[in-house]
Structures are given as C-alpha cells and as structure tokens.
C-alpha positions as CSV (number, residue, x, y, z in Angstrom):
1,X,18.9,6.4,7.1
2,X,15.8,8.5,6.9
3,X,13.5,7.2,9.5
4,X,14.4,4.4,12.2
5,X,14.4,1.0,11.5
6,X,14.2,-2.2,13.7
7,X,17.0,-2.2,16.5
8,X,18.8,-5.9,14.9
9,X,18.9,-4.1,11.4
10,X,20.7,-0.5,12.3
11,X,23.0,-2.8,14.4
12,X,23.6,-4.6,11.6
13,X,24.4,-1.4,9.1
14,X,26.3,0.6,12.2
15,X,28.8,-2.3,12.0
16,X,29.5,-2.3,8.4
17,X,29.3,1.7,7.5
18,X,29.1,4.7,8.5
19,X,25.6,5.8,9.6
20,X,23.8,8.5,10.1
21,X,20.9,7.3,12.3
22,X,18.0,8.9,12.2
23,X,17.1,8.6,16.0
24,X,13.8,11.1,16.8
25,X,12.3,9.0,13.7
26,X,11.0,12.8,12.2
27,X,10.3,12.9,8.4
28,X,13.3,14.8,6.8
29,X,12.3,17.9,5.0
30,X,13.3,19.0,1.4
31,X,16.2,20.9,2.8
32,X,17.7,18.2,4.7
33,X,16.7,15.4,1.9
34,X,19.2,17.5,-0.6
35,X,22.0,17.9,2.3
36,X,21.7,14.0,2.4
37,X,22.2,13.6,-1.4
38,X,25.6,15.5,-1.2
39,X,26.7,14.3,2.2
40,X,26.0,10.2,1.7
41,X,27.1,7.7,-0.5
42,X,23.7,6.0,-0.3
43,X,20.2,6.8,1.2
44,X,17.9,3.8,2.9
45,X,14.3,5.7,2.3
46,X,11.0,5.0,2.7
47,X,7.9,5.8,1.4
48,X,7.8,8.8,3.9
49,X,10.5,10.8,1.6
50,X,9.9,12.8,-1.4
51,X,12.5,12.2,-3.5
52,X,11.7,14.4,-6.1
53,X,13.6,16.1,-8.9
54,X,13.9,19.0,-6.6
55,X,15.7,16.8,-4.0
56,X,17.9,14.1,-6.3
57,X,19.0,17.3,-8.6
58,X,22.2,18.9,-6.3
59,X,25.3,20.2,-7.7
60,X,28.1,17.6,-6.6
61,X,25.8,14.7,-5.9
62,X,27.2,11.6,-3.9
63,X,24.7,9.5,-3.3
64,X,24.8,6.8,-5.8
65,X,22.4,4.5,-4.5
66,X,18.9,4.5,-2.9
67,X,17.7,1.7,-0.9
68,X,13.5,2.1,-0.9
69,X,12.3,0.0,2.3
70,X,9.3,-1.3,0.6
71,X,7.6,-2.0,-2.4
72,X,6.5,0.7,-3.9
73,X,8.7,3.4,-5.2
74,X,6.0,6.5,-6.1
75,X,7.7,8.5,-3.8
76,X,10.9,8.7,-6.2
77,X,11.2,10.6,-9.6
78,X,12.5,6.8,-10.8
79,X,12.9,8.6,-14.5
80,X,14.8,11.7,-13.5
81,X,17.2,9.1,-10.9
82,X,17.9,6.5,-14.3
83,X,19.2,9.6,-15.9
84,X,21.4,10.4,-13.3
85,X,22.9,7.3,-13.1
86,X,21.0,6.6,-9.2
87,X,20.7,2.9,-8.6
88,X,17.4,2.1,-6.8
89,X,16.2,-0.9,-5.0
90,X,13.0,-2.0,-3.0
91,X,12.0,-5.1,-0.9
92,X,9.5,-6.9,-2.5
93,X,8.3,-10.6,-1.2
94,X,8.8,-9.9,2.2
95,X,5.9,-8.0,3.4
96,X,3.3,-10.0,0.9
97,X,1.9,-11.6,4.0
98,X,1.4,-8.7,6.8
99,X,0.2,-6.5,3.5
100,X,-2.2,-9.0,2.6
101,X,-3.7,-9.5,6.2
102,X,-4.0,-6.1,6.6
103,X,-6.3,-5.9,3.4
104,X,-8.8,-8.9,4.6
105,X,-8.8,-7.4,7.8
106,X,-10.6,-4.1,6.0
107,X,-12.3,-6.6,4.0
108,X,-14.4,-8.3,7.0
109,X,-14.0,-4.6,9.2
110,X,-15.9,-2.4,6.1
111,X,-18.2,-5.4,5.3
112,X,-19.1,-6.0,8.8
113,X,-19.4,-2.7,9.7
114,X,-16.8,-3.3,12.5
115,X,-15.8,0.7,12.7
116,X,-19.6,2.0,13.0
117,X,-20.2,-1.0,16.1
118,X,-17.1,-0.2,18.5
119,X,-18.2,3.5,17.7
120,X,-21.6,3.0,19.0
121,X,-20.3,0.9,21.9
122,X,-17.5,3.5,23.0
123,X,-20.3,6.5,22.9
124,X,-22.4,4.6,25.4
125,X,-25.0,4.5,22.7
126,X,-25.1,0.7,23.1
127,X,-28.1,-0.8,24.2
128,X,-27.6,-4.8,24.4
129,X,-28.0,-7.2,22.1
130,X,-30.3,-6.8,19.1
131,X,-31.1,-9.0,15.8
132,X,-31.5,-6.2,13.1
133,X,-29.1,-3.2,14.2
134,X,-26.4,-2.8,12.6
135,X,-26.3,-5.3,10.1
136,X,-23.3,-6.2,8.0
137,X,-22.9,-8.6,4.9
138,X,-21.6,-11.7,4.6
139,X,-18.5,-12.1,2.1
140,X,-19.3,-16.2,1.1
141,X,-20.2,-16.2,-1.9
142,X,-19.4,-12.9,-2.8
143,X,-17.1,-11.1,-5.8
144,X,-13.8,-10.2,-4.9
145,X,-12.2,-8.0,-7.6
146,X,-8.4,-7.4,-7.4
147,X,-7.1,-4.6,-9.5
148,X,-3.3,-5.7,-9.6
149,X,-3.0,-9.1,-9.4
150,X,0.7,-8.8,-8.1
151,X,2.0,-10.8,-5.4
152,X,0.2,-8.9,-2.5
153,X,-2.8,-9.1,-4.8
154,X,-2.4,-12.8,-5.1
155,X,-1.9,-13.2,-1.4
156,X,-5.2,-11.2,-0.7
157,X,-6.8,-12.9,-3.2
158,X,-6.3,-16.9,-1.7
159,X,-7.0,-15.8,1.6
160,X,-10.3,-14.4,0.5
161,X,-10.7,-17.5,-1.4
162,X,-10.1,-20.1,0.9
163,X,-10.5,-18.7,4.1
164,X,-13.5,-16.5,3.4
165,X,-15.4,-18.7,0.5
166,X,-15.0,-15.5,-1.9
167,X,-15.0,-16.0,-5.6
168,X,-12.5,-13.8,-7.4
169,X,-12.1,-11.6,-10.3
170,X,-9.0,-9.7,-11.6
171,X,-7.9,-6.8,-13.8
172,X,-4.1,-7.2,-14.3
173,X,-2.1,-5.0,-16.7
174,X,-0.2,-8.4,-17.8
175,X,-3.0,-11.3,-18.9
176,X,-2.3,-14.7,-17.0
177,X,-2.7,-17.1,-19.1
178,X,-4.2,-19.8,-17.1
179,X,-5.0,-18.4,-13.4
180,X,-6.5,-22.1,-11.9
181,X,-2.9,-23.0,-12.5
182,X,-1.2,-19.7,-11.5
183,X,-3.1,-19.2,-8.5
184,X,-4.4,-23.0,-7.6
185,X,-8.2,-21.3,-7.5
186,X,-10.2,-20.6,-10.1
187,X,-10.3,-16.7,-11.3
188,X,-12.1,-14.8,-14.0
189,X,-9.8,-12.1,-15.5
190,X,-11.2,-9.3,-17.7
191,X,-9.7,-6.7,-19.5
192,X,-10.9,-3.5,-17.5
193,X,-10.9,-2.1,-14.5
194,X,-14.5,-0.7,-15.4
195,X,-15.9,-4.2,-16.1
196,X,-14.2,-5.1,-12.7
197,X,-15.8,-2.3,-10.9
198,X,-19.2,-3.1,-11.8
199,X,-19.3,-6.6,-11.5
200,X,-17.3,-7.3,-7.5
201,X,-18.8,-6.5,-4.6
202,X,-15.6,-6.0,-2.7
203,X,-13.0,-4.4,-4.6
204,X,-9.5,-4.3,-3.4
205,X,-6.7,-2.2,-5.0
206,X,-3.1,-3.1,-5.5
207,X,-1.8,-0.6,-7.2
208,X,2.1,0.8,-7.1
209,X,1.2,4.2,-7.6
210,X,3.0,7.0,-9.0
211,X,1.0,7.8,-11.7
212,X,-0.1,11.1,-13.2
213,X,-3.7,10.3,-12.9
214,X,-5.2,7.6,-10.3
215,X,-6.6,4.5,-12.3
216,X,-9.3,4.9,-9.9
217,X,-11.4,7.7,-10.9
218,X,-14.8,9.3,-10.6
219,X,-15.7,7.2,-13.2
220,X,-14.6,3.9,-12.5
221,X,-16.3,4.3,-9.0
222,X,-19.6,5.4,-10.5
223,X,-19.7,1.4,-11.7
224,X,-19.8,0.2,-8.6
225,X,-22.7,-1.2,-6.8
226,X,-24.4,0.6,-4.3
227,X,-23.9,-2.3,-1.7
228,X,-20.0,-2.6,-2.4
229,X,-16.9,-1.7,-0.8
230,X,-13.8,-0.4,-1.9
231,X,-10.4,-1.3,0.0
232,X,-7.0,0.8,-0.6
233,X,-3.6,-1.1,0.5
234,X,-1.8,-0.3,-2.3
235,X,-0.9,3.6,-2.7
236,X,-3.0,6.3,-1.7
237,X,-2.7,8.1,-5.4
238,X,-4.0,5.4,-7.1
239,X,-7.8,6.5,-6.6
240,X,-9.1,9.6,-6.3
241,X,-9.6,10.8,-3.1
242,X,-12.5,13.5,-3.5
243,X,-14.7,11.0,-6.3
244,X,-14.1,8.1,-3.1
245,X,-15.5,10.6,-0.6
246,X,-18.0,12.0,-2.9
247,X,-19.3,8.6,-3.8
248,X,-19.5,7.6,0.3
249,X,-21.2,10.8,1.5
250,X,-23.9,10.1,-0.9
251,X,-24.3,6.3,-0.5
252,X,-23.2,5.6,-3.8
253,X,-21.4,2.8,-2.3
254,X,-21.5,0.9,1.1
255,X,-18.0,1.3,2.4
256,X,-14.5,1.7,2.4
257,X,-11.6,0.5,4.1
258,X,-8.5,2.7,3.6
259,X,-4.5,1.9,5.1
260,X,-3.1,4.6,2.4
261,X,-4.0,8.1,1.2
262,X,-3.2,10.5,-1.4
263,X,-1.4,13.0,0.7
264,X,-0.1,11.8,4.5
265,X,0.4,11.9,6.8
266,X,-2.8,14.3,6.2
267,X,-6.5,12.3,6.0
268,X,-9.1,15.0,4.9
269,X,-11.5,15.7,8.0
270,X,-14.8,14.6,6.3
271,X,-13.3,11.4,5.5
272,X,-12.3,10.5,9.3
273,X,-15.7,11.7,10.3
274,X,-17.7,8.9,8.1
275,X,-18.9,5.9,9.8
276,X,-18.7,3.7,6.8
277,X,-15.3,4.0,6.2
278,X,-12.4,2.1,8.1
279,X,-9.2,4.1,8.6
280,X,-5.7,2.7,9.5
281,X,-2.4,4.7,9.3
282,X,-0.3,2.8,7.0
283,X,0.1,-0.5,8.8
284,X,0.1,-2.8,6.1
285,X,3.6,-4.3,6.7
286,X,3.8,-3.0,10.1
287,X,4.6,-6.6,11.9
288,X,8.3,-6.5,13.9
289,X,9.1,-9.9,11.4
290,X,7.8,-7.7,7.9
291,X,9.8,-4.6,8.9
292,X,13.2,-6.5,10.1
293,X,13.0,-8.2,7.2
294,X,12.3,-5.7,4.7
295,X,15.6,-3.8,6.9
296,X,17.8,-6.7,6.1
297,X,16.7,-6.8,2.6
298,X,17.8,-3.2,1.9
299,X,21.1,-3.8,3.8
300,X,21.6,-6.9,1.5
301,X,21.2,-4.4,-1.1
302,X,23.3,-1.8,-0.1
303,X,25.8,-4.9,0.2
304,X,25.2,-6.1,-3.0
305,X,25.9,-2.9,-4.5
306,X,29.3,-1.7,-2.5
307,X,30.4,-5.2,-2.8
308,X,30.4,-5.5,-6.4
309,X,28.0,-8.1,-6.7
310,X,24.9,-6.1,-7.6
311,X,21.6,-5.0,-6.7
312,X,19.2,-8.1,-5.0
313,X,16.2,-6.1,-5.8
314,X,17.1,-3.6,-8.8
315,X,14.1,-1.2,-9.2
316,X,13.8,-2.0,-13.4
C-alpha cells in the first residue's frame, strides 16, 4: 500500500495478505516505486504515485496487479502496463457524491466571492456591514456548462439544477441521446467545448486527465465571458495552468475555484496569492464514508483478482 488508508480497510487487507503498510503516509519516490514492483504481487496506489514507464518497466517484475484508489488513472502509463500484461482497477461510483459537493461548494465559494470575504474579515480589514462591498452573483438562473458529463458530472450537474435553480449545458465526448430522460432535467448538449465555454457562466470540468495536451487551453478560455468562473475537480492536467492564471490576473474572467492542479502537491505562488480564486488541496472525496469505501472497493478488487473471479472495476 502506498499511502495509508482508513483504519477498517488496512484491517481488512492485514488479515487476508501480506501488507506492507505504509505507516508515515510519505509519497513513495521513483526509487522505492520500482522496489515495490519487484517486491509485491500487487500495488493499491493512488493518484499520489507516478507510475510511469520508468517505474512499471523493472527486470523481474512481480506485481501483476494495480489497485488505483480512485477514479482517475492519469497517473499510470495505462498503455505501457496493457502491454505488460499489468491488470489495473479503479473505484468509480463511490466517491460521485463527496466529488460532486465538493464542486458546488467552489461553485457558490468562487461565485460568492466567499475566499476574498473571510480574507478581508481575518486581516481586520472588516468594517461592518455594508450593501455594495463585496458583491457576489447569484447562480439562479444562470448557465452551468459541464465538460464531461460522467457520473460526477451528472451529480454536479442535478445538484446545480435543483438545488441551485441553474440551467445546464454539456459537452460530452459520447452524445446522449435524450438527456431530459437521462438526467430527469432538461440539458442542452453541443458538440464543443468552445461553444460551451462561451455560452455558461459557470463552467465546471470533469475531465480524467492524462492527456498530452489539456482540452482546456488558452484558447478555449479566451471564450469565456468576463463575468464567469471556471471550476477544476476533475484532474489538474486537463486545463492549462499558465492560460487559467493568465486569464485571472487580467480579469479576463471572474473566478476560479480549483481542488486539483497540474503539478502537486506544488500550486504556483501567484496563483495562491489571487483573491479570485478558491484553493482546496485535493478534497473532493475526502469524506471518512468516500474514502472507506473507495478502500473496500480496491480490496474487493484485489479479491476479485487472486480469487479467480476477476476484476470488479477493470480499468478498459
């Protein structure tokens, strides 16, 4: 196990194998990453490990399985492990709901302004009650645009729907052939994210990640409107970093609310300095229910696969 887990699932995995905890919860470097491949039949990871050719390619490789707590799996060369003959697994399902409150939490927090307030009210710099400082925008009424209409897309989506009075528009790389009856709300999909970007006023990415190049560019933030905001719970490769900090420091949007980056645990400097941004470190499953039960779920796959049975959540 690379990093700890809740205390019920390592009980659970200490009684059927042999474990190697992980008990000071430290990141494993490169070095130790390889060590692991030769030493241990199967890795439980996490987003935290690169898991790289450089690491999966050792002479007189064991591991034959790697269990991914979570959903995304950007942090493993998935290619280079299929050719190897590495079985992979995630945990989808079970952290749709913490993932998706996190999201409408940086939804009302960038909209509101929540970050630049308790900043203002922690300095001192707060001098009572006042009916034009400060202002926020109210989301009723407003365009929600989901890029990745998965099923922490879908989650974020009803809850901005029903709870907040948001309408909601998609880009998903699979059309949905009727969303009203997909989703039980009515949704307008279109067929870029660039049509998307220039039509929401909130925008919220659920991306995997992964990818060469984020979908999220200079250019597809240059659509946006000056008065929206832009919120990140997918991975933090998916949009470009620099063009989202570039846009911000010139007020090319309103805001941001960010719970992943490109490169953590770092978060560039100018970015933590901005009062129009909301920063949170990776949280989006991080409820004791999501993260036992995203535990369990890679035990049941590691049971799956020793047991003969297969893989509960094969990574296809």
């Amino acid at each position: 196990m690379t990093r700890r887990l809740p205390a019920a699932v390592e009980a659970r995995l200490s009684g059927r194998y042999d474990v190697r905890l992980n008990a000071d919860d430290k990141p494993l470097d490169s070095a130790q990453l390889r060590a692991a491949m030769t030493d241990y039949d199967a890795l439980i990871a996490t987003v935290s490990d690169c898991l790289d050719r450089r690491v999966l390619d050792v002479p007189d490789r064991r591991v034959q399985l790697i269990a991914n707590v979570g959903v995304g799996v950007s942090n493993i060369d998935i290619d280079y492990a299929r050719r190897e003959g590495i079985a992979l697994s995630n945990t989808p399902d079970v952290l749709t709901d913490a993932t998706a409150d996190i999201a409408l939490l940086l939804i009302l927090a960038s909209t509101r302004r929540a970050f630049a307030a308790e900043q203002k009210l922690r300095r001192g710099d707060w001098r009572g009650f006042s009916l034009v400082d400060g202002l926020g925008i109210s989301v009723r009424g407003k365009m929600l645009g989901v890029v990745g209409m998965g099923r922490i897309g879908r989650a974020t989506a009803r809850r901005a729907h029903f709870a907040l009075g948001m309408q909601v528009t998609f880009y998903n790389r699979s059309p949905i052939a009727d969303p009203l009856l997909e989703f039980g709300f009515a949704a307008h999909q279109v067929d870029s994210i660039d049509s998307l970007m220039a039509t929401a006023d909130v925008v919220s990415i659920h991306l995997p990640g992964g990818i060469t190049e984020p979908l999220i560019g200079a250019r597809q933030i240059a659509q946006m409107k000056s008065s929206a905001h832009l919120i990140n719970t997918g991975r933090g490769d998916s949009i470009d970093q620099q063009a989202l900090i570039a846009a911000l420091l010139d007020g090319r949007i309103a805001g941001a609310g960010l719970d992943v980056f490109a490169d953590e645990p770092d978060v560039p400097e100018v970015l933590m300095q901005l009062d129009n941004v909301t920063l949170l470190p990776h949280i989006g499953s991080a409820t004791e229910e999501a993260r036992t039960a995203m535990g369990m779920l890679a035990a049941d796959n590691l049971d799956g696969f020793f047991g003969g049975i297969g893989l509960i959540n094969a990574v296809l």
